[in-house]
C-alpha positions in Angstrom: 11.9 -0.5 16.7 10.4 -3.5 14.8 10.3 -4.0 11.1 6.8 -3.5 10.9 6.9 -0.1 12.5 9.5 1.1 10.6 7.5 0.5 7.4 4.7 2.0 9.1 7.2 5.2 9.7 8.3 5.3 6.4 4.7 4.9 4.7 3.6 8.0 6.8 6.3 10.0 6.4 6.6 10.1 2.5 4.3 12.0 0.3 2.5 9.0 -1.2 3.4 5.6 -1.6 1.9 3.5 -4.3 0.2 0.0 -4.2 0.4 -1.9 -7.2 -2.2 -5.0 -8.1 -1.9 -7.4 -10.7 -5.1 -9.7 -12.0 -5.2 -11.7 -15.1 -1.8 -10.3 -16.0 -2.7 -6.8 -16.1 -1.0 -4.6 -13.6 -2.7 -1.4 -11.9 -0.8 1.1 -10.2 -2.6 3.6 -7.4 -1.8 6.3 -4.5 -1.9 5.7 -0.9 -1.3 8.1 1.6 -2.6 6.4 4.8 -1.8 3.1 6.3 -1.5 1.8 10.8 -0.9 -1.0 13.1 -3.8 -2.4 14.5 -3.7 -6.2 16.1 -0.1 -6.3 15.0 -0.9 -6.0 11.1 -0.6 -3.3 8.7 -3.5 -1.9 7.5 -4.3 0.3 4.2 -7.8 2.3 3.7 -9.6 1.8 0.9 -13.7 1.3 -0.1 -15.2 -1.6 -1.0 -16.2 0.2 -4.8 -12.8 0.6 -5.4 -11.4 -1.4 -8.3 -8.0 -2.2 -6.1 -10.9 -3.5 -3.3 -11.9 -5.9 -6.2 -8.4 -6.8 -7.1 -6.8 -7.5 -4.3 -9.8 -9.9 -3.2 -8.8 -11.7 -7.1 -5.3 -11.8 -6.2 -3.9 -11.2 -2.3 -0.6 -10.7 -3.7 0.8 -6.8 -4.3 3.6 -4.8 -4.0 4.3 -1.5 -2.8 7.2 1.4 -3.7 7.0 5.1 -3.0 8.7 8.2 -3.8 10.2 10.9 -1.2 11.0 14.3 -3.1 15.1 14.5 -2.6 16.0 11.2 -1.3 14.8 9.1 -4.6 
């Protein structure tokens, strides 16, 4: 299996994983739950009247962590 699907297995298999922004300094924190491969990339869903759609156009950069009940 290749990195990128084993992110992808991980992403889907934890309760939520969380996607964190940062514009002008200020950091924002969120949920995700759902994320694929498609063309060889990983995708996340969002809308376009989301703040983090708004962010993330500001600044590309962000980080992601998640939490899996038992395991840390």
């Amino acid at each position: 299996m290749d990195g990128l699907n084993t992110v992808l297995e991980y992403l889907t298999s934890v309760p939520a994983w969380y996607l964190a922004t940062s514009v002008d300094g200020q950091p924002h924190v969120r949920p995700f739950s759902f994320a694929q491969i498609q063309d060889g990339k990983l995708w996340f869903v969002t809308a376009r009247t989301k703040d983090v759609w708004q962010e993330l156009l500001q600044n590309q950069r962000f980080e992601a962590t998640s939490w899996w009940p038992g395991h840390g």
